[in-house]
C-alpha positions in Angstrom: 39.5 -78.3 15.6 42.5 -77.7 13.4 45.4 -75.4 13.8 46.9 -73.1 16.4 44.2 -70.5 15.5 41.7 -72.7 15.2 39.4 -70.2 17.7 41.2 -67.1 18.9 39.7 -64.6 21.3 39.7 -61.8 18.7 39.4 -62.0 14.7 39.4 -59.5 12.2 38.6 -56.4 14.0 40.5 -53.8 12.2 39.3 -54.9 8.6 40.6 -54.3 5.0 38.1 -51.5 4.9 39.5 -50.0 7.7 43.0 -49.9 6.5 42.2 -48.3 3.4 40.2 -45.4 4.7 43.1 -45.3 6.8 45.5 -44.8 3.9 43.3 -42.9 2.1 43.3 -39.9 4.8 46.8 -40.4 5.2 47.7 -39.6 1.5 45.9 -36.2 1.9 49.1 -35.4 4.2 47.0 -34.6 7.6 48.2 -33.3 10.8 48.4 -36.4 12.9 48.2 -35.3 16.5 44.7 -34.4 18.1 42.7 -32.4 15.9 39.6 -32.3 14.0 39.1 -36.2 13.5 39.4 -36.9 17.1 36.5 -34.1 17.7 34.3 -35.3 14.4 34.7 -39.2 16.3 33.6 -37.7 19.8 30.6 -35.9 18.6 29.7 -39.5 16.6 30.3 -41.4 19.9 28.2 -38.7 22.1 25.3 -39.1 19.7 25.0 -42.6 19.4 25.5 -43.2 22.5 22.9 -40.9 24.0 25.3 -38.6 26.1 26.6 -34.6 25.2 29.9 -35.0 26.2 33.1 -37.2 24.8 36.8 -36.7 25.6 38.7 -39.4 23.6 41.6 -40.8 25.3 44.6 -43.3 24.4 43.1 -46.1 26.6 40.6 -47.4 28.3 42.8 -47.2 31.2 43.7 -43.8 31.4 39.5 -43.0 31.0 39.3 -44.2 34.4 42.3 -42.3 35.3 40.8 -39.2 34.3 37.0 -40.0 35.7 38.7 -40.9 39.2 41.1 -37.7 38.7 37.5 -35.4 38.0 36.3 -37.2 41.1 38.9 -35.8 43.1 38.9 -32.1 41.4 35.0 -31.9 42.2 34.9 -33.4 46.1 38.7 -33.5 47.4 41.2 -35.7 47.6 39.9 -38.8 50.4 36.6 -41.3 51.2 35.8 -44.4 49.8 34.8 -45.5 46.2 32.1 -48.3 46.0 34.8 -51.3 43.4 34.1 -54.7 42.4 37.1 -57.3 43.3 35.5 -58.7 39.4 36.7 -56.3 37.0 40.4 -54.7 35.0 43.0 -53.8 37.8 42.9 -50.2 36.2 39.8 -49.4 37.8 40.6 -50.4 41.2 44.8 -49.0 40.5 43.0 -45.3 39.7 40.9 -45.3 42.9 44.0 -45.7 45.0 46.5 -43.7 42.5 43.6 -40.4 42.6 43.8 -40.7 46.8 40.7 -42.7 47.6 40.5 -46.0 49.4 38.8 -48.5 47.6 36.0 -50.3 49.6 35.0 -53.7 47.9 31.6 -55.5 46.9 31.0 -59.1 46.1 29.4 -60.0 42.3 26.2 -61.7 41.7 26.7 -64.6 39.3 23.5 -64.0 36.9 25.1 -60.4 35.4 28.9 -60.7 37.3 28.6 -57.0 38.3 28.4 -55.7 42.0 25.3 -56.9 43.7 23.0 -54.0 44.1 21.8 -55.3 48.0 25.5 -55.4 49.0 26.3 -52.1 47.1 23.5 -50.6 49.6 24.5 -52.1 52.8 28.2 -50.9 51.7 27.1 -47.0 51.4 28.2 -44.5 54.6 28.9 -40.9 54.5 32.5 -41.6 53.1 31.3 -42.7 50.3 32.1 -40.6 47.2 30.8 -42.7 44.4 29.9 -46.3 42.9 32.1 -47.1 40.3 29.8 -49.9 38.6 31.8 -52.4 35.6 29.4 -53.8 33.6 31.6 -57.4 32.6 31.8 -58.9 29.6 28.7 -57.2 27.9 26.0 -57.8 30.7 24.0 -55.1 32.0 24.6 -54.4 35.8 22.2 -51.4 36.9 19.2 -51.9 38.1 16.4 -49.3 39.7 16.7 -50.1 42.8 20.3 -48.9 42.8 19.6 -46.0 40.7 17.1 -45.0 43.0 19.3 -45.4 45.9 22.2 -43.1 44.8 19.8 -40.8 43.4 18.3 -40.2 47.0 21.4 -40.4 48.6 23.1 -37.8 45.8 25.5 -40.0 45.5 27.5 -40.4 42.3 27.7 -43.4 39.4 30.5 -44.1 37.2 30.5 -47.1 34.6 32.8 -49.0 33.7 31.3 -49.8 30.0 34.7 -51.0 28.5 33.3 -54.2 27.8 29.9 -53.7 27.2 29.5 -51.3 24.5 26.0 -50.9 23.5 24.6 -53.0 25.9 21.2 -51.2 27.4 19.1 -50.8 30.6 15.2 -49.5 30.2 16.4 -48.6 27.0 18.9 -46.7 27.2 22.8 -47.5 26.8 24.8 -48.5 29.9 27.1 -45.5 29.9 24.4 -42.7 29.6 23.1 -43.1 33.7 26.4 -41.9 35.4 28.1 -38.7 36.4 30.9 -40.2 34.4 31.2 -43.1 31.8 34.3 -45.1 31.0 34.9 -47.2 27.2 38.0 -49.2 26.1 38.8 -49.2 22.1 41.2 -51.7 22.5 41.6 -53.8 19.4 40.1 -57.3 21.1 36.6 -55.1 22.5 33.5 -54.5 20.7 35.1 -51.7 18.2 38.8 -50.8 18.0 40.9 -48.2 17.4 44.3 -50.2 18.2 44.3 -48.4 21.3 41.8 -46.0 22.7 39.1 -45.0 25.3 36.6 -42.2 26.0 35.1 -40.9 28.9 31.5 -39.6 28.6 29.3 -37.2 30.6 26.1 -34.8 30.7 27.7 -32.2 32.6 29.8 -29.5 30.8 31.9 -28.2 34.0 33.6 -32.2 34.8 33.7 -32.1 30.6 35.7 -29.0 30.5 37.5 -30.8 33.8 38.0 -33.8 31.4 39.7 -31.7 28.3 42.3 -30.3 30.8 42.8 -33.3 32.7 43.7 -34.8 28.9 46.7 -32.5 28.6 48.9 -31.3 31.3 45.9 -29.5 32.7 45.9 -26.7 30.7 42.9 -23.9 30.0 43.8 -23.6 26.3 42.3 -27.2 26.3 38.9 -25.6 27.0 36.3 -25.5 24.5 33.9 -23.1 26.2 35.0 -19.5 25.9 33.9 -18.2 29.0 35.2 -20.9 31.0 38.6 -20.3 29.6 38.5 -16.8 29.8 37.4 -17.3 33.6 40.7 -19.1 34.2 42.5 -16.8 32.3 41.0 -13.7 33.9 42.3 -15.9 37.3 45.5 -15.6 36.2 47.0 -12.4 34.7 50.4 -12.9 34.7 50.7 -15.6 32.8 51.0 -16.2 29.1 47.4 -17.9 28.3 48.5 -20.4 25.8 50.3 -21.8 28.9 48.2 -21.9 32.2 48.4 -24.8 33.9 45.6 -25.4 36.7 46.1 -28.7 38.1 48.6 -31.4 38.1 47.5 -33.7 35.4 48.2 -35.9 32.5 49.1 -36.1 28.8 46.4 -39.0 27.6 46.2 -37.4 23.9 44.9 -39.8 21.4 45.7 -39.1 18.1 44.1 -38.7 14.4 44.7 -41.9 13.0 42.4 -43.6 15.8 39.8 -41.2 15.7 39.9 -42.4 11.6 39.3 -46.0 12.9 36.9 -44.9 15.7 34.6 -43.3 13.2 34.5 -45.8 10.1 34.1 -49.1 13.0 31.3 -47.0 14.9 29.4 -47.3 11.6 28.6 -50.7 12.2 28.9 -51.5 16.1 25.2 -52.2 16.1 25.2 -54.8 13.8 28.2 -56.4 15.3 26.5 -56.1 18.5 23.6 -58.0 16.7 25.7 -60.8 15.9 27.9 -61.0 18.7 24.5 -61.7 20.9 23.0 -63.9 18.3 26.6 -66.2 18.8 26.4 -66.3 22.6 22.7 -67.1 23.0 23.4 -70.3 20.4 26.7 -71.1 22.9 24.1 -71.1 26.3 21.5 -73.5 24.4 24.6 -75.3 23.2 26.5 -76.1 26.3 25.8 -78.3 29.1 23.6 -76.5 31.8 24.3 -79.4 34.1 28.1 -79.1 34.2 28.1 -75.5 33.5 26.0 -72.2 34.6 24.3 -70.8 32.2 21.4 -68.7 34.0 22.9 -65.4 33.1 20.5 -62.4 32.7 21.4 -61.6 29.1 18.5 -59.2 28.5 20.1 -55.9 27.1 23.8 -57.4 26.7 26.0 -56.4 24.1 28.2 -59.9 24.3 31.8 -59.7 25.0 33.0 -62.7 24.9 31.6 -66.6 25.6 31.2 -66.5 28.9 30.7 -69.6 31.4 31.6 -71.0 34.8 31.4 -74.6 36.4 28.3 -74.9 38.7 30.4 -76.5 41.1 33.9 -75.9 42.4 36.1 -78.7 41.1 39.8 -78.4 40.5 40.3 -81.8 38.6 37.8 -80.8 35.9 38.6 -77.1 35.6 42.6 -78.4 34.8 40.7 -81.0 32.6 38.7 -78.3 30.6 41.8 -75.9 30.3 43.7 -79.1 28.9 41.2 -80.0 26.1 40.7 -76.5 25.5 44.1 -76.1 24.6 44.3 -79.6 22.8 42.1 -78.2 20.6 43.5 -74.8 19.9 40.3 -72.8 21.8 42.0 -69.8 23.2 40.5 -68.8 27.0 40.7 -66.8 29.8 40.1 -67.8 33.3 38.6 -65.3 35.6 36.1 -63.5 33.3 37.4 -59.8 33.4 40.8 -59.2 34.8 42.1 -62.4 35.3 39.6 -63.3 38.0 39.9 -62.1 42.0 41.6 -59.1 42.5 42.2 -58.9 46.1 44.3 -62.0 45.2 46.7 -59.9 43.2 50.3 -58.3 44.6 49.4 -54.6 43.9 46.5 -54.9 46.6 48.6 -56.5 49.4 49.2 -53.6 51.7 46.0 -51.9 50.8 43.9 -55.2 52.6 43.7 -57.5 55.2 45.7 -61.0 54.5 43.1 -63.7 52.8 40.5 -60.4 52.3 39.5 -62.4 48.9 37.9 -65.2 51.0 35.1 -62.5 51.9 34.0 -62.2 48.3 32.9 -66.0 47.8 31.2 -65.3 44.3 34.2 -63.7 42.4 36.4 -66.4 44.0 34.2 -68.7 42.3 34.7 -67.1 38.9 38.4 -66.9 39.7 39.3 -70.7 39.8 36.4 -71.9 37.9 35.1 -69.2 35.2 35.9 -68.7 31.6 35.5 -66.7 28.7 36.7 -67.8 24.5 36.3 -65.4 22.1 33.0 -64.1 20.4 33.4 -62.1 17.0 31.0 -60.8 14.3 32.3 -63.4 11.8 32.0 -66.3 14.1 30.1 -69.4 12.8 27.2 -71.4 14.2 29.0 -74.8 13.5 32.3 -73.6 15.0 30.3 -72.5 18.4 28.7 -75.9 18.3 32.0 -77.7 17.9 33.3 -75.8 20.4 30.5 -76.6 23.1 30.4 -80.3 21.5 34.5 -80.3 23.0 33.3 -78.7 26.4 30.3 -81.1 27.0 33.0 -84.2 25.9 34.5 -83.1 29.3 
C-alpha cells in the first residue's frame, strides 16, 4: 500500500488555509494571551452547538478537570461518579484527582458507551453524577437513561471529545448534560493543536468554570453582579486579586481560538465525509470475521472502528502484522488504549483482576481497533484497506 504513510490516523487537519489566516492575524501584532478571539470562538462553538455557555481550555483533558472540579464546588467533595472502564484515562484520573471514587460500568458493543440497564442498576444515593463518553463518534444516550437521571435529579456530563457533532433526537451530544466536555486536539474532528472546551446551560457552574480557568479568581467573572457579590464578600482585599477557591491555570490562548474559529467553519461538512468514509468501510469489511453491527445513526465518525467477533489471539497478532506490513497505522483498544482497570494508575483504587468484571471492554481491549478516518480519505484507499483486512 506504499510507503510509511501510506494511511496515517490523522491527515491534513490544520490546512494551508489555516496557516495563513493564522499569519495574517499575526502580522496585525495582537495580544496573544486570552482575549477577544478566544471569546469570539466560544460564542461560535455555543451557537453551533446548541448550548449558552463555553469556557475554552488548553485541552481536552483539563475540560474534564474543570467539569469534575465544578462537580465538587456545587455538591462537596465525596460519592461516587457513574465511569466507563472504555474511554481516555483523563476522565477516570479527574474523578479521583477532584475527591470522588469512581464506580465503574461495563460498554455495550453496538455504540461502545456505558450500557444504559447497567448505568441504572449502578445508581444509589452516593451517586453524584454519570459521566457518559460518547467513543469514537457514536451516540451513547438514550431516553431511557435521560429519563432516569431526570427523575432521580441526578446529574449528566459528556464526554463529547470524540464525537463532535454527533446527535441524539436531533440534537448534538453535548447539549443534554449539566456539563459537556470537547477535545481540539490536532488528530479529533477539528483542531486547534491543542485545545478543549467545556459547555453548559447554567450561568452560575459557567461563571464556576471562568474562575476555575484561572487560579480561581472573581475578576474572571463576566457577570457583574456575580463579581461584585464576591467582591462585596470580601472587603479587604484588592479586587483584581481575590481568589475564591483553589484552582487552576488552563488558559488557552489567541492563536487557537484563530484555528478554532476558521476549522469550525466547516466541521459539518467534514462530519459529512467522515461518516460517508466509515459507512463504505462497514459494507467493505468482512461481517463474518469482524463486527460490524454498530448503531451508527447520529454519529459523527472518529475513526474506522472494528473488533473481531470472536476472541482469537493468533489472528489479532496476525491482523496487527499485515497491518503494519502495509503501512495502515492502528490503535488497539478503541479509546484509551482499551481496559482501563488494566492500567497501573488504577491499582490501589480496585480490587486485583477487577477488569475481568467488565467482559465487553475486555473484548475491545485485546481484540478492537480503530485506523484513521479523515475528510480527504478516498473510497479506493478504504477498499484497499478492507481488501488487506479480509486477506486475513
Amino acid at each position: 500500500m506504499g510507503n510509511s504513510s501510506s494511511h496515517p490516523l490523522m491527515e491534513n487537519n490544520i490546512t494551508k488555509e489555516d496557516i495563513s489566516i493564522l499569519i495574517d492575524f499575526l502580522e496585525t501584532n495582537p495580544r496573544l494571551t486570552q482575549s477577544d478571539k478566544v471569546i469570539e470562538f466560544e460564542k461560535n462553538w455555543s451557537e453551533w452547538l446548541g448550548v449558552k455557555y463555553s469556557v475554552f481550555v488548553n485541552s481536552g483533558s483539563s475540560a474534564n478537570l474543570l467539569s469534575m472540579s465544578a462537580l465538587k464546588e456545587l455538591y462537596g467533595e465525596g460519592g461516587e461518579v457513574i465511569v466507563p472502564p472504555l474511554t481516555w484515562v483523563s476522565d477516570i484520573a479527574s474523578v479521583i484527582q477532584t475527591g470522588f471514587t469512581p464506580k465503574f460500568v461495563d460498554i455495550n458493543f453496538s455504540n461502545l458507551a456505558m450500557d444504559t440497564d447497567l448505568i441504572i442498576e449502578s445508581l444509589t444515593d452516593n451517586t453524584r453524577c454519570v459521566f457518559l463518553t460518547h467513543i469514537q463518534g457514536f451516540n451513547g444516550l438514550t431516553d431511557k437513561l435521560l429519563s432516569e437521571l431526570s427523575s432521580r435529579n441526578i446529574p449528566l456530563i459528556e464526554d463529547v471529545c470524540e464525537s463532535h457533532g454527533a446527535v441524539f433526537k436531533s440534537k448534538k451530544l453535548g447539549s443534554f448534560g449539566l456539563m459537556s466536555n470537547f477535545s481540539f486536539y490536532y488528530a479529533h474532528h477539528m483542531s486547534t493543536i491543542e485545545g478543549g472546551m467545556i459547555c453548559t446551560n447554567n450561568e452560575n457552574i459557567y461563571q464556576i468554570l471562568r474562575m476555575l480557568r484561572s487560579h480561581g479568581m472573581t475578576r474572571e467573572c463576566d457577570n457583574e453582579s456575580f463579581r461584585k457579590k464576591l467582591e462585596n464578600e470580601n472587603p479587604e482585599l484588592n479586587e483584581k486579586f481575590i481568589f475564591t477557591m483553589p484552582s487552576y491555570n488552563v488558559r488557552n490562548n489567541e492563536i487557537g481560538a484563530v484555528l478554532g474559529i476558521n476549522q469550525l467553519k466547516r466541521l459539518d461538512d467534514n462530519i459529512k465525509k467522515r461518516n460517508i468514509n466509515y459507512e463504505i468501510f462497514l459494507d467493505k469489511i468482512d461481517s463474518k470475521t469482524y463486527f460490524t453491527d454498530f448503531d451508527i445513526k447520529g454519529q459523527s465518525n472518529y475513526g474506522l472502528n472494528f473488533f473481531l467477533r470472536e476472541p482469537d489471539l493468533i489472528l489479532r497478532d496476525k491482523i496487527e502484522q499485515i497491518m503494519t506490513d502495509n503501512n495502515i497505522e492502528y490503535r488497539r483498544g478503541s479509546a484509551g488504549g482499551g481496559n482501563q482497570l488494566r492500567q497501573p494508575y488504577l491499582k490501589k483504587f480496585i480490587n486485583d483482576q477487577e477488569w475481568l468484571n467488565y467482559p465487553n471492554t475486555d473484548h475491545i481491549h485485546h481484540f478492537g481497533w480503530y485506523i484513521g478516518n479523515y475528510p480527504n480519505l478516498d473510497r479506493k484507499k478504504i477498499e484497499d484497506i478492507c481488501g488487506v483486512l479480509n486477506d486475513v
